[in-house]
C-alpha positions, 0 to 999 in steps of 0.5 A: 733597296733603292727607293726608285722603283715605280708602282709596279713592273711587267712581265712578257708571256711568252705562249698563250699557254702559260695562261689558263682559260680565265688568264691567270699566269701558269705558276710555270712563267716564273720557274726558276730553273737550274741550267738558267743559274749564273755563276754566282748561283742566281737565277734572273728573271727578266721584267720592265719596270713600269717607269711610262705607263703606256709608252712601258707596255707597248714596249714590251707587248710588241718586243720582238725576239733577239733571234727571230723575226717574230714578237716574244711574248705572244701570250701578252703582258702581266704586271705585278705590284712592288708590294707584292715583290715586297712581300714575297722578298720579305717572306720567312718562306722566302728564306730571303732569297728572292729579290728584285733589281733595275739593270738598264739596257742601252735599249731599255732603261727600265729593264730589271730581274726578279732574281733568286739569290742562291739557287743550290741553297733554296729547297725546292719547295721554297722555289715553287711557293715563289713562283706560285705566289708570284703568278697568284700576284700577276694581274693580266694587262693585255693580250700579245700582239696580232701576227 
């Protein structure tokens, strides 16, 4: 893996809903889903590598839709430690099959995935003790942006 990473990344809550009454992210957040599979069997998540601490977040809390004129993550921002991506990647549970990238945009160069590598080959047991660890690890930031 390239030794580029920063401390951590953030990841945009889409709907206060994904969010229990203590904040602590739904397990649903990170659901690697079917019909978001690529062509070469991976599902990809996106996230912000945290390169700027305070320049990062707000990019992020205040993004706005690519479709609509209305912000996309509504429910806030969460961050996750690299440890912890470490972790779960190096997991004997994980099959190693999870893992993480930087993909930079022209908009964002600190934009990356979270990605399971081979969606047809990960049971769907495997999958779901990703995405639980993965919310388990996720530490709410800040809430989304006033209307």
């Amino acid at each position: 893996m390239p030794t580029d990473y920063p401390e951590f990344c953030l990841k945009g809550v889409p709907s206060p809903d994904q969010l229990d009454d203590g904040n602590r992210v739904q397990p649903g957040l990170y659901a690697f889903l079917r019909q978001k599979m690529d062509n070469n069997g991976q599902v990809k998540q996106s996230v912000v590598w945290q390169d700027c601490q305070t320049e990062t977040i707000a990019r992020t809390r205040y993004q706005k839709h690519p479709d609509k004129n209305e912000y996309q993550f509504k429910g806030g921002v969460v961050r996750i430690l690299l440890r912890d991506l470490e972790w779960i990647r190096d997991a004997v549970i994980s099959g190693h099959k999870f893992t993480y990238e930087r993909e930079p945009l022209p908009n964002n160069t600190s934009h990356g995935n979270l990605i399971l590598l081979d969606f047809e080959q990960v049971p769907e047991r495997e999958r779901k003790w990703i995405e639980i660890t993965l919310a388990l690890r996720s530490v709410y930031i800040c809430p989304g942006p006033e209307e």
